[in-house]
Structure formats: structure tokens, C-alpha cells
C-alpha positions in Angstrom: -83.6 14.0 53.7 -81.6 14.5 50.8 -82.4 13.2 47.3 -80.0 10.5 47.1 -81.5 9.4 50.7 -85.3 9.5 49.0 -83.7 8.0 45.9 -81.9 5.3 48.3 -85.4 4.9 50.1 -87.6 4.8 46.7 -85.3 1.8 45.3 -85.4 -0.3 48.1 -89.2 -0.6 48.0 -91.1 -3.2 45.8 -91.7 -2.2 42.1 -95.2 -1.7 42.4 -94.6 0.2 45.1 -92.4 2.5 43.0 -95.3 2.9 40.5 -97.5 4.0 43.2 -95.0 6.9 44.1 -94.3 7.6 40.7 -98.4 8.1 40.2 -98.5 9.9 43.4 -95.7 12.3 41.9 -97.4 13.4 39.0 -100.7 13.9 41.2 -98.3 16.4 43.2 -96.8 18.0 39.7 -100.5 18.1 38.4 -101.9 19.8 41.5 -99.1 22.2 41.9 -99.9 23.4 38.2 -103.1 24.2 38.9 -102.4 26.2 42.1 -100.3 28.2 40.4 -101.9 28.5 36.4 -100.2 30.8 33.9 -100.8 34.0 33.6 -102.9 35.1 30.2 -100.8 37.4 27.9 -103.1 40.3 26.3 -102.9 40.7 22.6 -101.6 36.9 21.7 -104.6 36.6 18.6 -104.3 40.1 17.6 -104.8 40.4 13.8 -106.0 36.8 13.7 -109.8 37.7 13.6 -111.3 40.1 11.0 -114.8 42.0 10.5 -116.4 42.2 7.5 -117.3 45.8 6.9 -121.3 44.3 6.7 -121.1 42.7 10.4 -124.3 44.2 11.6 -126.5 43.8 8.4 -129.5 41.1 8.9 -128.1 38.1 7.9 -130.3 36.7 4.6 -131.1 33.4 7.2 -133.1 35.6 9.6 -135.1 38.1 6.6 -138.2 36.5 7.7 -138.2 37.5 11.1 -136.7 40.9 11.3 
């Protein structure tokens, strides 16, 4: 079937009959996309995160119980 023939077959249907196909279209779009998700790029946040030079010193919160 070609996609003026769906398109054809689509029109000639009741309007809430089109909103059912329309909602059963993105389902398909939405389940496709999560077959197939994207894949992750390494190094995207690079530079975005710093450590302070005192990372590993007892934090003044926790002097009590170290």
C-alpha cells in the first residue's frame, strides 16, 4: 500500500477514528525510540566538574565521628 492509499484509507474513516491512529502512531514512534536509544558520547561534561585540592579531608560536619 502506498502512502497516498493509507492516506486515502486514513481520511475516509471517522474523526475519532483518525485520533485513535494518530495515538497509535506515536505509540509506534515512542516504542521504536526506545528499541533503538542513542548511543552515549564519552567526554560530553569534560571540564564541567572540578576537585577541590582538599577532596579527601574530613569534612568539619563529620569531626565528631572520625
Amino acid at each position: 500500500m502506498s502512502n497516498i492509499q493509507l492516506y486515502h484509507q486514513i481520511m475516509t474513516l471517522p474523526q475519532e477514528m483518525q485520533h485513535q491512529i494518530a495515538d497509535f502512531v506515536e505509540f509506534l514512534k515512542y516504542k521504536n525510540q526506545n528499541q533503538n536509544p542513542k548511543k552515549r558520547t564519552a567526554g560530553l561534561a569534560k571540564g564541567l566538574v572540578e576537585m577541590t585540592p582538599d577532596f579527601e579531608e574530613p569534612l568539619e560536619d563529620f569531626k565528631d565521628y572520625v
